[in-house]
C-alpha positions in Angstrom: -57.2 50.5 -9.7 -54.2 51.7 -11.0 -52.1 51.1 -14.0 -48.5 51.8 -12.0 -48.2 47.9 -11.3 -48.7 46.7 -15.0 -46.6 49.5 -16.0 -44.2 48.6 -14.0 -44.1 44.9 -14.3 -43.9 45.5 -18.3 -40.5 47.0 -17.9 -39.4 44.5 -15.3 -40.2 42.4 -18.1 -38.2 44.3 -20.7 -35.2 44.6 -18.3 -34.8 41.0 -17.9 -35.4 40.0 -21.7 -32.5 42.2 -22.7 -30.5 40.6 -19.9 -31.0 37.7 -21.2 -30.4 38.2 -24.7 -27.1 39.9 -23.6 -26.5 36.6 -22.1 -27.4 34.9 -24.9 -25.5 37.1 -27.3 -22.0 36.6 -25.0 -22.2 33.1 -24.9 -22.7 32.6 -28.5 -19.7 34.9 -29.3 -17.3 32.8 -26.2 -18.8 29.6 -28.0 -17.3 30.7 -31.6 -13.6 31.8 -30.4 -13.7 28.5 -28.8 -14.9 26.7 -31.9 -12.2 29.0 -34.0 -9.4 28.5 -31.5 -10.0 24.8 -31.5 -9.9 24.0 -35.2 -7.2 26.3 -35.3 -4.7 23.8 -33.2 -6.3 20.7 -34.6 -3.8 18.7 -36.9 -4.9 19.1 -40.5 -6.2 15.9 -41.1 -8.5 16.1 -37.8 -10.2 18.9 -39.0 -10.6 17.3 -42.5 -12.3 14.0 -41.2 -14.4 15.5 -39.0 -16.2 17.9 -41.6 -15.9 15.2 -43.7 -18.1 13.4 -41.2 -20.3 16.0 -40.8 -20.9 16.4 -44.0 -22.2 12.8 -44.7 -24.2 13.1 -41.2 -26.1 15.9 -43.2 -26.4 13.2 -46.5 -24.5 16.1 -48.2 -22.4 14.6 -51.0 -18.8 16.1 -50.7 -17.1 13.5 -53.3 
């Protein structure tokens, strides 16, 4: 037997959770600038109503 395999496999492993939290991490970060560029071209009142609506979709009082 020899431990080379496991060894090996383990950092396989390692290697491809870190790729995939980079992943995870870039598309989170592309997801807010969009988010942030969005509201910031939204007319006032569009970004008003819809955390207004959010809001009340949470049952969060807000008036």
């Amino acid at each position: 037997m020899s431990t080379t395999p496991v060894s090996s496999s383990r950092r396989a492993a390692r290697s491809a959770s870190r790729v995939s939290s980079a992943w995870q991490q870039v598309a989170v970060v592309l997801f807010g600038a969009l988010v942030l560029y969005a509201v910031g071209f939204l007319p006032m009142s569009a970004a008003h109503n819809t955390a207004h609506d959010t809001r009340h979709s949470f049952v969060f009082p807000c008036h």
